[in-house]
C-alpha distance (Angstrom), angle and dihedral (degrees) to the residues before:
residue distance angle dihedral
X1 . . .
X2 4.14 . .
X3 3.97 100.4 .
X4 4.14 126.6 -171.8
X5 3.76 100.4 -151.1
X6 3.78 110.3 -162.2
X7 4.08 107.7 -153.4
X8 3.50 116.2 -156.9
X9 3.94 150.3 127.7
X10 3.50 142.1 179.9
X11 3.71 102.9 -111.7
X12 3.49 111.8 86.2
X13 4.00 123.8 146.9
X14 3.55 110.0 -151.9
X15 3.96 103.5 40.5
X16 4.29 102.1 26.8
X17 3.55 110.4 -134.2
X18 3.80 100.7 -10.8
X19 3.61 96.3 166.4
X20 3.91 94.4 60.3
X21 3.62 88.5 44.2
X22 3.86 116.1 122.2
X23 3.52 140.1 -130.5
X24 3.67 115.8 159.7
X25 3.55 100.8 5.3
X26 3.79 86.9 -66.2
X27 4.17 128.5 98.7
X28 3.62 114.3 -111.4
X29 3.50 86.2 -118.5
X30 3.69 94.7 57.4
X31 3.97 83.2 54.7
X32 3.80 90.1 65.2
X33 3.49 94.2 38.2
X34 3.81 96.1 59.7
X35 3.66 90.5 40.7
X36 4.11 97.2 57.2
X37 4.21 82.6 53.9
X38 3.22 81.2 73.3
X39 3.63 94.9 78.7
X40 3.45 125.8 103.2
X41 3.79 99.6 -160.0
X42 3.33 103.3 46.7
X43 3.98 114.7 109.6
X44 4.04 92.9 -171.7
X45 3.96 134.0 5.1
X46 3.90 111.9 -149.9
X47 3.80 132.0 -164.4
X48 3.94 110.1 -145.6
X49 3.05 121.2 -164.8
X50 4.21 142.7 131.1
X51 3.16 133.2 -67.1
X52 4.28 92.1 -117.9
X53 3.50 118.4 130.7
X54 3.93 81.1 -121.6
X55 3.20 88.8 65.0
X56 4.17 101.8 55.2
X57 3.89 90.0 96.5
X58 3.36 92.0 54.7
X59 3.90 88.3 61.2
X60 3.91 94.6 41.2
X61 3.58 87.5 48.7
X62 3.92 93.1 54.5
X63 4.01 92.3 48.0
X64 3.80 91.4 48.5
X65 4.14 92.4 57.0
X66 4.05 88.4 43.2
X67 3.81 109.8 -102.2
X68 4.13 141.7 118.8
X69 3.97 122.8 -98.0
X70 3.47 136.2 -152.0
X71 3.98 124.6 -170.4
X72 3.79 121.2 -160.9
X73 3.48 156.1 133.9
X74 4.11 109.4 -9.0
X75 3.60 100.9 -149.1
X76 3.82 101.8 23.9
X77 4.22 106.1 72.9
X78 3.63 90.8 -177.4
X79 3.02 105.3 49.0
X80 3.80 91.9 46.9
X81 3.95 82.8 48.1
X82 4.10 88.9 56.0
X83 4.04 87.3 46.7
X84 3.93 91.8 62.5
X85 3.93 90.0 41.8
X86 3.32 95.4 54.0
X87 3.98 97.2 41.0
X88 3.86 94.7 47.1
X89 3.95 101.2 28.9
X90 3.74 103.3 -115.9
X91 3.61 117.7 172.2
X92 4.08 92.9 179.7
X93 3.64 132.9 20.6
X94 3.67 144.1 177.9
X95 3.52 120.0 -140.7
X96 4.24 118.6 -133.7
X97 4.13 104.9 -176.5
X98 3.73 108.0 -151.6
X99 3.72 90.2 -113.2
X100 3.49 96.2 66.3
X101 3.84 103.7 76.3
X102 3.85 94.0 168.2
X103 3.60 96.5 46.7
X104 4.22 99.2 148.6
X105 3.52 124.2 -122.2
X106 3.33 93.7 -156.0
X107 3.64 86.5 58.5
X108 3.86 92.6 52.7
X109 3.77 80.5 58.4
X110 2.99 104.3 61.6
X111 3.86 92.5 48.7
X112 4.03 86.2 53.8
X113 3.48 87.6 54.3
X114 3.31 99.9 51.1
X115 3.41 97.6 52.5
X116 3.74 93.5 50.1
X117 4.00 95.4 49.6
X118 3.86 81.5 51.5
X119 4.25 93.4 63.3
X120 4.02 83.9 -124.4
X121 2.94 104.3 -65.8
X122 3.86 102.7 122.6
X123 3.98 117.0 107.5
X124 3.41 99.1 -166.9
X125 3.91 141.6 -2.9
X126 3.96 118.1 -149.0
X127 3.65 128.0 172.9
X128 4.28 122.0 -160.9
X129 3.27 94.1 172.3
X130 3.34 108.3 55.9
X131 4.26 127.1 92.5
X132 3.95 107.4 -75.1
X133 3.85 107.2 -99.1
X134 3.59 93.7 14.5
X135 4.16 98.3 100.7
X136 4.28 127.3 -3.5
X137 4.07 114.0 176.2
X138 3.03 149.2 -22.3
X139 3.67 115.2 -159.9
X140 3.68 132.9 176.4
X141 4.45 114.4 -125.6
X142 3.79 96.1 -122.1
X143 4.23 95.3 50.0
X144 4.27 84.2 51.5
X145 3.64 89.6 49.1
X146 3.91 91.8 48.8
X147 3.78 92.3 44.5
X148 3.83 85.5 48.5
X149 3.82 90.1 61.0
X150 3.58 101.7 46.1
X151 3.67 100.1 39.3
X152 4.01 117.8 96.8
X153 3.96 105.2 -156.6
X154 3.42 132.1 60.5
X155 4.17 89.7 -144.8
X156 3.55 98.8 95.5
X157 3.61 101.1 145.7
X158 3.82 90.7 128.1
X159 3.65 101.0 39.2
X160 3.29 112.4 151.8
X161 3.82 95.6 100.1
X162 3.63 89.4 69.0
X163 4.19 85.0 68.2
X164 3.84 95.6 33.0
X165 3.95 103.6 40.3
X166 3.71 104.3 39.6
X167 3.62 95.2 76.4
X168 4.37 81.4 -140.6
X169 4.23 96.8 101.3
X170 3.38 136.1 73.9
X171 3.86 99.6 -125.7
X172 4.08 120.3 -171.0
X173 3.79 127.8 -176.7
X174 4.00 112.8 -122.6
X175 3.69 104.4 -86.1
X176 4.03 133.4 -151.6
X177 4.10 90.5 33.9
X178 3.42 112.3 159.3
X179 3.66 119.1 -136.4
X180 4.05 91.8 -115.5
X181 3.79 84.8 79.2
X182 3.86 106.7 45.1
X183 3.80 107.7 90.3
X184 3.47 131.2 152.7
X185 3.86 97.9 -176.9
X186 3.72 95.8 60.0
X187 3.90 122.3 75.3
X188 4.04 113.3 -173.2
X189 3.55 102.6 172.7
X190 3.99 123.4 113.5
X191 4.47 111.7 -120.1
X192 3.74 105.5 114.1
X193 3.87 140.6 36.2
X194 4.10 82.8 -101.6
X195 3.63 92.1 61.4
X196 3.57 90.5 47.0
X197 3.97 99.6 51.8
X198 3.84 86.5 42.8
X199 4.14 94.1 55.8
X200 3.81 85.3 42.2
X201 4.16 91.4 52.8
X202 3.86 89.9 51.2
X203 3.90 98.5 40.0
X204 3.61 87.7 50.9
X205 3.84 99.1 38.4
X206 4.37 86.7 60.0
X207 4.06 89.9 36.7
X208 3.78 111.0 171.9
X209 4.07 93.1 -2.8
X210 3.42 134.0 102.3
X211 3.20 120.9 -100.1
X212 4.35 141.1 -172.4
X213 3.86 126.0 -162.6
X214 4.04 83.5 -107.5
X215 3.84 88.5 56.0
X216 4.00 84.9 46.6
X217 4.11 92.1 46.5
X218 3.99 83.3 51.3
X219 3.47 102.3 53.5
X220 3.99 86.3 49.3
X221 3.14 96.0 54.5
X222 3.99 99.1 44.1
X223 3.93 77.4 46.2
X224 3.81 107.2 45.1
X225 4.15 93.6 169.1
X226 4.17 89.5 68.3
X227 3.77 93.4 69.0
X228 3.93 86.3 48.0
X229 3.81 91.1 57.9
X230 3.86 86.7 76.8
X231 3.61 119.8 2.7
X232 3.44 102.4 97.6
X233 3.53 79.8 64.2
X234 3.63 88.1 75.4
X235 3.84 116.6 80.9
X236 4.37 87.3 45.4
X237 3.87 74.7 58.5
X238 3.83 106.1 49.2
X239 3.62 89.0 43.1
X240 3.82 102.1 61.4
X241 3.59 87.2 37.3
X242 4.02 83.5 62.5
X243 3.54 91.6 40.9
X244 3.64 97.7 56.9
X245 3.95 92.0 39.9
X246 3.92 118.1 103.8
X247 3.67 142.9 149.8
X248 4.49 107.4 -132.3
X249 4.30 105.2 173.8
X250 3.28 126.1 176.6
């Protein structure tokens, strides 16, 4: 089964209870959720989160807008990842942090289909070109539950070095991406009160319509001032991200 697993909690430090956040009388997370639907490949989408009492709404919140939950470790992503494969048989997933309320379906289609064309045999999908927030992972069931037996900390928040530094995966760049969606100027992922006011000015500037990541790029670019709103954001960002990465094995 192809599986969209939507990772989020409520704890977060630096923007309190992002997720539940509202713009348009709907959570952020609700946002994202509604946008993954979108895909046409997916077989499942699946909220993962902990099992915290903080986290219940999360949980209520995913049954009310119609998709499967999983609740599991709170500091270990993997293995809360490996939970919801092993629960729901997924063979292949894409990953959709609950920062990233743009993240593209048609994106996560491609990824899908890449793995497919490949006969399975893709570990892990990564894409560094791509708009910040607009596609994470894609990571194949048995390569997580590998990495979950030879890594030696359950703080796996960044984990991608586990697939990428190990030298043990077979790791592919996201192929067939059109140019439309590589931008290094743009960051659409939800940390600070800037990224906030910046989903809010696009969510509100489409309203009721619908609405693609190409639609999104175009309004940006007719509208150069909305990347500004929280760009310079960005760097602060990549740095703790590299600050908090690292590779612990057994």
């Amino acid at each position: 089964m192809n599986a969209i697993f939507i990772t989020v909690r409520t704890g977060s430090t630096r923007l309190p209870n992002k997720s539940l956040l509202k713009i348009r009388n709907k959570t952020t997370i609700e946002h994202l959720i509604s946008r993954v639907k979108k895909s046409k490949k997916a077989d499942a989408v699946i909220l993962c989160t902990t099992k915290l009492d903080s986290d219940d709404v999360l949980c209520e919140m995913a049954e009310r807008n119609g998709i499967l939950y999983f609740r599991g470790s709170a500091p270990d992503k993997l293995e809360r990842w490996n939970g919801a494969c092993q629960k729901f048989g997924v063979d292949f997933f894409v990953t959709a942090d609950g920062d990233d309320l743009f993240c593209d379906p048609h994106l996560i289609d491609l990824a899908f289909t890449q793995y497919e064309e490949s006969g399975g045999k893709i570990d892990f999908i990564k894409s560094d070109d791509v708009i910040c927030g607009a596609f994470t992972y894609a990571i194949k069931a048995k390569a997580l539950e590998k990495v979950c037996e030879i890594k030696y900390t359950e703080d796996t928040e960044m984990m991608w070095v586990y697939f990428t530094d190990t030298g043990m995966f077979n790791v592919q760049a996201l192929a067939n991406v059109e140019p439309v969606y590589c931008h290094d100027d743009i960051r659409m992922t939800l940390d600070y009160d800037d990224d906030f006011e910046f989903f809010k000015n696009i969510i509100e500037h489409f309203g009721d319509q619908e609405y693609t990541l190409r639609d999104i790029v175009s309004y940006i670019d007719e509208n150069p001032t909305v990347k500004e709103i929280n760009f310079h954001r960005h760097q602060e960002w990549a740095q703790n991200q590299k600050n908090k990465t690292k590779l612990v094995l057994k």
